[in-house]
N, C-alpha and C positions, 0 to 999 in steps of 0.2 A: 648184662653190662652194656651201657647206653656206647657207639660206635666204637665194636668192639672190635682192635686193630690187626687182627688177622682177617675181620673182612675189609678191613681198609684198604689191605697188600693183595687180597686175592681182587679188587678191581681189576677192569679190564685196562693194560695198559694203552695211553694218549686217550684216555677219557676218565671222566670224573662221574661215574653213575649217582644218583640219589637215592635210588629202591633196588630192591632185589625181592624176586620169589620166592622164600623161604620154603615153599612145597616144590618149584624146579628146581630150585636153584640155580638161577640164572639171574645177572645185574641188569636193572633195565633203566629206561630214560625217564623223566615225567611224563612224558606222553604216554608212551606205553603202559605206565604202569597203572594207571587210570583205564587204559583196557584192561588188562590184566583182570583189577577190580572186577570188573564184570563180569568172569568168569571165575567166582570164589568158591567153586567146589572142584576144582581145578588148581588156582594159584592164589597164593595167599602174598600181602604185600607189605616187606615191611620198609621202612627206613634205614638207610645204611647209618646214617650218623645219630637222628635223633630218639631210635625207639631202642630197647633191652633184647638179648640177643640171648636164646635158650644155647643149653652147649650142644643139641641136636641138630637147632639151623646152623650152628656154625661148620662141623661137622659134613651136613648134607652140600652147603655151599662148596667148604673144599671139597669132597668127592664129585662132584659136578662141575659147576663155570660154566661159561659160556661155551669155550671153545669144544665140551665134551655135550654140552645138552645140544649142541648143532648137529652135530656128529649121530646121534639116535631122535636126533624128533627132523632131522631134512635128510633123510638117508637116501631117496628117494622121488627127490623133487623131480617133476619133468622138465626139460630144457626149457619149453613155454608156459611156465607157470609164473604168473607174473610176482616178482617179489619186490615190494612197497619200499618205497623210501620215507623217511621221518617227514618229507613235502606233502607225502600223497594224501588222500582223504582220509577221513576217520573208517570207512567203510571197506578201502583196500587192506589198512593195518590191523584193523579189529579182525575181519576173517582170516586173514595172515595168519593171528595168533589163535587163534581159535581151529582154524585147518591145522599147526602144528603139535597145540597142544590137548586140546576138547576132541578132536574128529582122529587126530595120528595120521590122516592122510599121505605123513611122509615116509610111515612106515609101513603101510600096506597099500600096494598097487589097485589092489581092487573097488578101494577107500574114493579114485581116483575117477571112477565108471563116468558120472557124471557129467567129467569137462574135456575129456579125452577120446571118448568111443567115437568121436567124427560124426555124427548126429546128435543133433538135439535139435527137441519140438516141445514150447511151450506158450502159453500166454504173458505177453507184456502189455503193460502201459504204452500206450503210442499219443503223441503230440499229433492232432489235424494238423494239415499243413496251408488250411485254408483258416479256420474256427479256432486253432488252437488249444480246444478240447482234447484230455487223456480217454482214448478210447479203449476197451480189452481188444488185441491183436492177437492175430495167431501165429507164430514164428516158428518156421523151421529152417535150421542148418545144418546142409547134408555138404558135407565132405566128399563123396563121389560126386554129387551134383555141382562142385565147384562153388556153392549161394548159399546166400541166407537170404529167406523168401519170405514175405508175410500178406496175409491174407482178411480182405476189409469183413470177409462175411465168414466165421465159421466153419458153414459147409459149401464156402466156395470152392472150385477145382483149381481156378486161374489164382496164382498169385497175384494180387496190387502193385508190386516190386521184385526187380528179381536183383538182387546185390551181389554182383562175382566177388569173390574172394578175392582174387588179385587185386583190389584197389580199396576195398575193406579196411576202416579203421575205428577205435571206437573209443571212446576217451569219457572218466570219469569227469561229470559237471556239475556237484551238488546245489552250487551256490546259484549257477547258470540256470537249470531248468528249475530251478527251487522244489525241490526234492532230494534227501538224503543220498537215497541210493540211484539218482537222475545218469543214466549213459548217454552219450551222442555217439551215434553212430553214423561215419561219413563215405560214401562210397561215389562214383563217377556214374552219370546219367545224361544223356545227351548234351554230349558234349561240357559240360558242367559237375561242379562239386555239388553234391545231394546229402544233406542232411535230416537225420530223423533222431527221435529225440523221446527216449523211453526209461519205464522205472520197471520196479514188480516192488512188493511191499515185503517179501521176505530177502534179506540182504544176502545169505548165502546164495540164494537162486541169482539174484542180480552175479553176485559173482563168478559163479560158474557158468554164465551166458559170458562174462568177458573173456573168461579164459579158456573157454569152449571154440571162440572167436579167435585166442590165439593160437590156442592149437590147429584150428586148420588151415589160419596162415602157414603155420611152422612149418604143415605136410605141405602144402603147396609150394616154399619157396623151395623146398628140400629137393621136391621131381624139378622142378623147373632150374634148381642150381647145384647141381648134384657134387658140386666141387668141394661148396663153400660149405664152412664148419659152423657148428652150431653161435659160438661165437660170433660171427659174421651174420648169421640170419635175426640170431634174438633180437637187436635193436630194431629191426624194419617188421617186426611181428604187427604193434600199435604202437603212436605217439600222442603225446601229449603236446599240445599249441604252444610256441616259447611265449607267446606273449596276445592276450586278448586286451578289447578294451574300445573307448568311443572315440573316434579321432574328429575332426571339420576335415574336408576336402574338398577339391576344387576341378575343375572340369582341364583337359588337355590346353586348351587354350590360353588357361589362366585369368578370362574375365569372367567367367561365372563364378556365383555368389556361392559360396561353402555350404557345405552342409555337412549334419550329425549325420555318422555312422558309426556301426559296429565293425572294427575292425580285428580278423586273424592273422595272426604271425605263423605257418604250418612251413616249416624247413624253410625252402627258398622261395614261398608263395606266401604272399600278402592278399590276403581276400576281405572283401567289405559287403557286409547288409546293411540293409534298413534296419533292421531290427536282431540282436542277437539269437533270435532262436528261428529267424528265417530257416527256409526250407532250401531255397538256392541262392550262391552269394551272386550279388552284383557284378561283380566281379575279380579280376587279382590281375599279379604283376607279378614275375618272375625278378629276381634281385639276386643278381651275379656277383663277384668276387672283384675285390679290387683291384686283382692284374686283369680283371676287364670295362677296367673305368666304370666300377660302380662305386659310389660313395654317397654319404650321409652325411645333411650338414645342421648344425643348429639354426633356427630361425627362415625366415623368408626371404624372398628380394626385396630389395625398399620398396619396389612400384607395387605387390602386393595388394588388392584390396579385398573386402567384402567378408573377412574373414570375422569372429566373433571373439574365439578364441587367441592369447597370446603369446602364446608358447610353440614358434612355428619349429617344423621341419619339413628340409628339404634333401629329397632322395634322389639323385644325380644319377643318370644309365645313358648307356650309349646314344640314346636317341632322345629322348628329352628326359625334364624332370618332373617330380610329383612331387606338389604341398600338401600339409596337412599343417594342421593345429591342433595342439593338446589344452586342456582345459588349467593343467597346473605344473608348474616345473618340474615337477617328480614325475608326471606322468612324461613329459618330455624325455627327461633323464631315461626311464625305463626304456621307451622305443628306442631311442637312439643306441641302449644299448644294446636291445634285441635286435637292431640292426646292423651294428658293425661287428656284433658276433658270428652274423653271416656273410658279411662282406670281406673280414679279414679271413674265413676260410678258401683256400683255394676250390674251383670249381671239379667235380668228378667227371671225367669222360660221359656219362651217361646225362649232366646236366647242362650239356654243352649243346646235345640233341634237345633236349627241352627247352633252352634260352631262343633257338636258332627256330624254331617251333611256333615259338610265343612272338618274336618277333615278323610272324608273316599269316597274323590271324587278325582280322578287321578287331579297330578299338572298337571298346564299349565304353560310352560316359566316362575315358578316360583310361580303362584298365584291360585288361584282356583274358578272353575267354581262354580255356584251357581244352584242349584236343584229351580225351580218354585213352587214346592209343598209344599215348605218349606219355608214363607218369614217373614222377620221382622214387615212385614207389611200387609200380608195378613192375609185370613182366617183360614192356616191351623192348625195357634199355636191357643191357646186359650188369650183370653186378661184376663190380670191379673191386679185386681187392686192393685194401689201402695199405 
């Protein structure tokens, strides 16, 4: 029977599914269900409205659903295991489902070895930070050692890098480094944001290196905050950028000529490259709340010149302001909105150390350098709950 109405009722209430896994029994979205596909000796897909319905799938459906196949395929998830949103990449959601239903990982612990035991050592892909050449690296992340270390020669003893955990973060970039399974991983270095920028070609390994990366966040914030609940520590595990992309800018002064750059949105730091897949940013600006005369305006000043771009914005702080220009109104739109998203939150006690910080460190070409001792996300503020 073509949408046959007891699976129309057993939907998940406040959505509207179009497939379901006739072998989990479970309602899924389009997205999903097109992963799913790919694992057809596992789950099968069919049509909720337009295909014919055996009286076994329907059957399997009701004794299952959603709410009961959660319950036996994530019995077991660890605090830090990262769980994908329908935004995230094709490469976080596919092993998603694939970890839940192909591997059962949520139902045996030991399933688990891989992204959990606080060491791993393997080979990745590494972006030169000079040539920009993927080179094989040798990477290891020891959990007692506090780092993730990598090493330019095989049988070298010294690491190339040594990346403390505490300021550690790593964020899917498919489109960014143009590779599928492409990570950025961003950590503090003299004084400075450092970026590196790696793949592997087997996508489950890519993923068990992210979450191998969260997990010894997790254990770190855990001795370091021994108060605060799992709840509390998950979001500061790794983040994702609110808002990438090429803005025009202009020097402190306001008479020099703009120029292209790549611009990050990371919480309440704004950092700019030359080029998006630089190694270190140019620099950033710390961007406080509006009960402390921070604001975002559309456009420019009239006297304005040199600019290319005509879709200005202007970002207003205690002590001067910053222009940019965006190349099209929507890209406008979008910053402006990544910006008052962080200006109408109020400011946390530990970001108030960071403002007072940034405001007494020599400019750079406009922006300012950021002290490592001091991070929005490290150990040295204290975590405050909200």
């Amino acid at each position: 029977m073509i949408g046959h109405p007891l699976i129309l009722m057993l939907c998940p209430k406040n959505s509207q599914p179009d497939w379901a896994s006739v072998t989990l029994g479970v309602f899924v979205c389009q997205g999903c269900s097109l992963l799913h596909r790919g694992i057809p000796h596992i789950s099968r897909v069919k049509s909720v409205q337009q295909e014919s319905w055996e009286a076994s799938e329907v059957e399997l459906m009701a004794a299952m659903g959603n709410e009961a196949a959660k319950a036996k395929y994530e019995q077991k998830v660890p605090a830090f295991y990262y769980r994908p949103k329908h935004t995230d990449c094709k490469l976080l959601r596919e092993q998603w489902i694939r970890a839940r239903y192909e591997r059962n990982e949520f139902e045996f612990i030991e399933k688990q070895e891989p992204y959990s035991a606080g060491y791993r050592e393997g080979f990745l892909w590494k972006r030169g930070r000079d040539n920009g050449q993927f080179l094989s690296r040798k990477f290891i992340l020891s959990e007692r050692e506090g780092a993730l270390k990598y090493f330019s020669k095989q049988e070298a003893r010294d690491p190339k890098a040594v990346m403390k955990i505490e300021t550690l973060n790593a964020t899917f970039q498919p489109a960014k480094i143009g590779n599928p399974y492409g990570l950025q991983i961003t950590y503090l270095r003299d004084n400075s944001t450092r970026n590196i920028f790696v793949y592997h070609s087997d996508s489950k390994e890519m993923v068990d290196w992210f979450n191998a990366i969260r997990a010894a966040r997790f254990h770190y914030l855990q001795v370091a905050f021994p108060g605060a609940s799992d709840e509390e520590l998950v979001p500061k595990l790794t983040r994702s950028f609110m808002k990438e992309g090429f803005m025009e800018k202009t020097g402190p002064k306001h008479t020099e000529g703009f120029k292209k750059r790549w611009f990050t949105m990371d919480d309440r730091r704004l950092m700019y490259f030359k080029d998006p897949l630089d190694a270190y940013a140019r620099g950033e600006v710390f961007i406080g709340s509006k009960e402390n005369s921070y604001t975002v305006l559309p456009g420019l000043p009239p006297s304005t010149q040199g600019y290319h771009w005509n879709h200005g914005i202007t970002i207003v702080t205690p002590d001067r302001k910053f222009l940019f220009a965006c190349e099209t109104e929507a890209e406008q739109k979008d910053w402006i909105t990544a910006f008052q998203r962080v200006i109408n939150r109020p400011m946390r006690p530990q970001e108030y150390a960071v403002e007072a910080h940034f405001k007494h460190k020599p400019e750079q070409t406009g922006f300012l350098y950021r002290d490592p001792r001091i991070s929005l996300w490290g150990s040295s503020v204290p975590l405050q709950r909200e």
